[in-house]
C-alpha angles and dihedrals in degrees: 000000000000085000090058094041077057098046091042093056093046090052148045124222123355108315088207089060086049101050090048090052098053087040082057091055101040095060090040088058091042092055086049105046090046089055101054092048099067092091092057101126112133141014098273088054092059100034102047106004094248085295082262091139113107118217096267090056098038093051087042085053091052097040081055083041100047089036093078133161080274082069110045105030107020094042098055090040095051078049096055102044097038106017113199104017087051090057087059081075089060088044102044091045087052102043094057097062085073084061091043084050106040093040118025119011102074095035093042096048083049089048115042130053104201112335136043085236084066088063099042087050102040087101108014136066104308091215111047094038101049084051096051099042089036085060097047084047084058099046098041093054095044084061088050093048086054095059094035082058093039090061098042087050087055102036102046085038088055090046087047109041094243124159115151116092085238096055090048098048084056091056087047089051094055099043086053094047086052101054090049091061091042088058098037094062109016096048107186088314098062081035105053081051092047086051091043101061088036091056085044088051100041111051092037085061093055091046093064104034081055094054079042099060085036105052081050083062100049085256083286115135097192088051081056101050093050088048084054098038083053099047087055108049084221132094085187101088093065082060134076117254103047088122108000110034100053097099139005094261086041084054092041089051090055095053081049090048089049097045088050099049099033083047100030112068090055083064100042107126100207081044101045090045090057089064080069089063095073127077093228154029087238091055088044086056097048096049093058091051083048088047089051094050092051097038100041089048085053091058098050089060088052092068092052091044094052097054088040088061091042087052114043099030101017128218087271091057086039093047097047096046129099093274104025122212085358089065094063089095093045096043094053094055096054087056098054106032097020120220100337086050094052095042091054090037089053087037093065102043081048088058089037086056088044083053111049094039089050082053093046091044102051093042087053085048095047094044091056101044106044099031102034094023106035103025102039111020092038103028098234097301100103115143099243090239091045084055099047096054091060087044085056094041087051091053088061097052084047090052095047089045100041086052088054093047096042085055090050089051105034104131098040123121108265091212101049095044081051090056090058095053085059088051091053090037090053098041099046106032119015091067100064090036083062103041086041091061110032108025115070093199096050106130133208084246084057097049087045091050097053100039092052098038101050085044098050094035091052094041097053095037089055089050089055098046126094084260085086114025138356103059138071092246087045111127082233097042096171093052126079109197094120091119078147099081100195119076103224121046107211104102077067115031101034094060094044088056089056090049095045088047080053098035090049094045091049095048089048112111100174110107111254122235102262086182103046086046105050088052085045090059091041101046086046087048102054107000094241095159098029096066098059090046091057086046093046095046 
């Protein structure tokens, strides 16, 4: 009795309901997905899926695959905590899909073949620049593994009831092993499925948990906001600052915040490969459009969310439960649907997580086998299944590593380990795709400088930030190296990626390619090239 009154206070809901539901979902995902991989054959089959998604399902796919545990659970608990500033999160992740439209996606899909290393090389160096864009893959992938494991820590302890470090690594353990068998045998086919119904899913649950919280205020917003403001005891968290404005570095790490999400997601690896499943450039274009209008509908709800969570559990009840500021979404579904409500609700940020980490996984593959592999260690002459099978070996590494890393970081905010990843994605990549495809000077030292640079300069700058050590909410709580104040490094180490890009260009001596880079601007122009290699694959 005493053992179920403890059980019962940890967690929401009946932890026997939840499990079957995710069990549900979990061998509804695993038929798909081995379905759908019956047709892997060749590299072009795992990599890219054939290239056989129109527009409509590959933007549905990114917007599964943009739509992470960062979105639903870290988002409305940021919001509910912190009110405004946490709905910059929701507003910076939108906005950058219009750089990601205006300036990558077309030109990326005419240029590249698998990989955004194909793109950076095309007329560059092949060796120096696929190792260099293979390892901040990697890196930028591992980040986003950590917040992808984070999440499912918090989500599957709230749901549990599950509040001990050993019981949660556990829960890590299994998500990870998981992911590895999605990707194994699903490859981006079985994935982009896998992405499809959890997009579907997803925003569909937050629809109607949105009309939910509204119709109990009378489908007022302003009735909302009071009922949060109230709950709260503070007015402060309709206002700006709550989190961000309270002091100058506090100021300084927004504008950070803001320059990582608006320039990360055009140099997200597992976004910018989904642009190769598709036949065209124009298909590549419209599923980005398709990708805006899902995913900038989904952040709406998370407004309404947030404050929904603020006002009907409040941040004390969010803070003190298994899971901490990740358990807002789940929490306020229990409130509103009881038990059947929370285990769908869960269900569907279990599969979002599955998703996201089978997409991750199988870009940082790809982006070892046929850039370092095939490219590099072969020299481009790799028999395809020869290829595969690396790529599949390496899916099992990333999946080791990303568990260990997701343990290290279990407790952290999704959202705001996300937010790093975007910090790392925008230093070390987004300047030499750029300057790739808009600067005709642009040199191989110059791509190695920046890639590098950014890399190294993120990554050190994160390690000596209060994210690792100095603070009580540190990953390393009991150490004090944090001599960097802010707490994302991109207002450093984003715009010093871009000067080194410039600096490394202007000091090369060596004579650039004309030729290589005349069929480069025309390819990315008009997709001539391109074309013929879809219809060949």
């Amino acid at each position: 009795m005493n053992i179920h009154l403890a059980t019962a206070a940890a967690t929401p809901g009946d932890p026997i309901l939840n499990i079957s539901i995710f069990g549900a979902f979990v061998a509804i995902t695993l038929i798909i997905v081995l379905r759908a991989s019956r047709n892997n054959k060749t590299a072009a089959d795992y990599y890219a899926a054939g290239r056989s998604f129109t527009g409509g399902q590959n933007g549905t796919a990114i917007a599964g695959d943009y739509l992470s545990a960062a979105s639903f659970l870290g988002i409305v608990g940021a919001i509910a905590i912190t009110g405004y500033d946490g709905f910059m999160y929701s507003i910076g992740f939108l906005v950058a899909w219009l750089v990601a439209l205006l300036l990558v996606a077309e030109l990326l899909r005419n240029t590249g073949k698998y990989t955004m290393a194909d793109v950076l090389s095309f007329r560059l160096k092949q060796r120096p620049v696929r190792i260099a864009a293979a390892i901040t893959t990697l890196v930028v992938c591992f980040f986003y593994l950590l917040a992808q494991m984070a999440g499912a820590g918090g989500l599957v302890s709230l749901l549990l009831g599950i509040t001990d470090k050993l019981g949660q690594s556990v829960v890590i353990t299994i998500v990870g092993a998981l992911m590895i068998v999605y990707v194994l045998i699903g490859g981006m086919k079985g994935t982009t499925w896998v992405q499809i119904i959890k997009a579907c899913l997803l925003i569909a649950g937050a629809a109607v948990m949105t009309v939910w919280v509204l119709a109990l205020h009378g489908f007022n917003l302003s009735t909302l906001l009071d009922h949060a403001v109230k709950t709260a005891g503070n007015p402060e968290i309709l206002n700006p600052g709550l989190k961000y404005g309270l002091t100058d570095v506090t100021q300084l790490d927004f504008i950070s915040l803001a320059l990582a999400l608006v320039l990360g997601t055009a140099a997200l690896p597992h976004v910018l490969m989904r642009f190769y499943t598709v036949p065209t450039a124009k298909e590549a274009r419209r599923s980005v459009v398709w990708a805006i209008w899902l995913i900038g509908g989904f952040y709406i709800f998370t407004l309404v969310l947030g404050y929904g969570a603020a006002a009907l559990i409040g941040a004390d009840r969010i803070m003190a439960s298994p899971g901490g500021v990740n358990s807002a979404a789940p929490l306020l579904a229990f409130e509103l649907g009881g038990p059947v409500l929370l285990g769908l609700i869960s269900a569907v940020a279990f599969a979002t997580i599955l998703a996201v980490v089978a997409g991750l996984t199988i870009t940082a593959a790809a982006s070892f086998a046929h850039d370092i592999y095939a490219s590099v260690v072969k020299k481009g002459k790799a028999r395809p299944e020869d290829e595969v099978k690396v790529a599949r070996r390496t899916v099992v590494i990333i999946g080791i590593v990303a568990i260990l890393g997701g343990i290290g970081a279990n407790g952290q905010n999704v959202a705001f380990l996300v937010a790093l990843a975007f910090a790392v994605a925008a230093s070390a990549n987004l300047p030499t795709i750029l300057y790739s495809l808009f600067w005709k000077k642009f040199s191989t030292q110059g791509a190695v400088w920046s890639m590098y640079g950014g890399l190294i300069s993120a990554i050190l700058l994160i390690a000596l930030s209060p994210v690792v050590s100095g603070t009580a909410t540190s990953m390393i709580p009991g150490a004090n190296f944090a001599i960097f104040p802010l707490s994302n490094p991109g207002l450093i180490s984003i715009p010093l990626a871009f000067i080194l890009g410039w600096l490394g260009t202007v000091l090369d001596k060596v004579p650039r390619d004309v030729a290589k880079q005349a069929e480069m601007e025309v390819r990315s122009l008009t997709g001539v090239g391109a074309e013929k290699e879809a219809v060949v694959h």
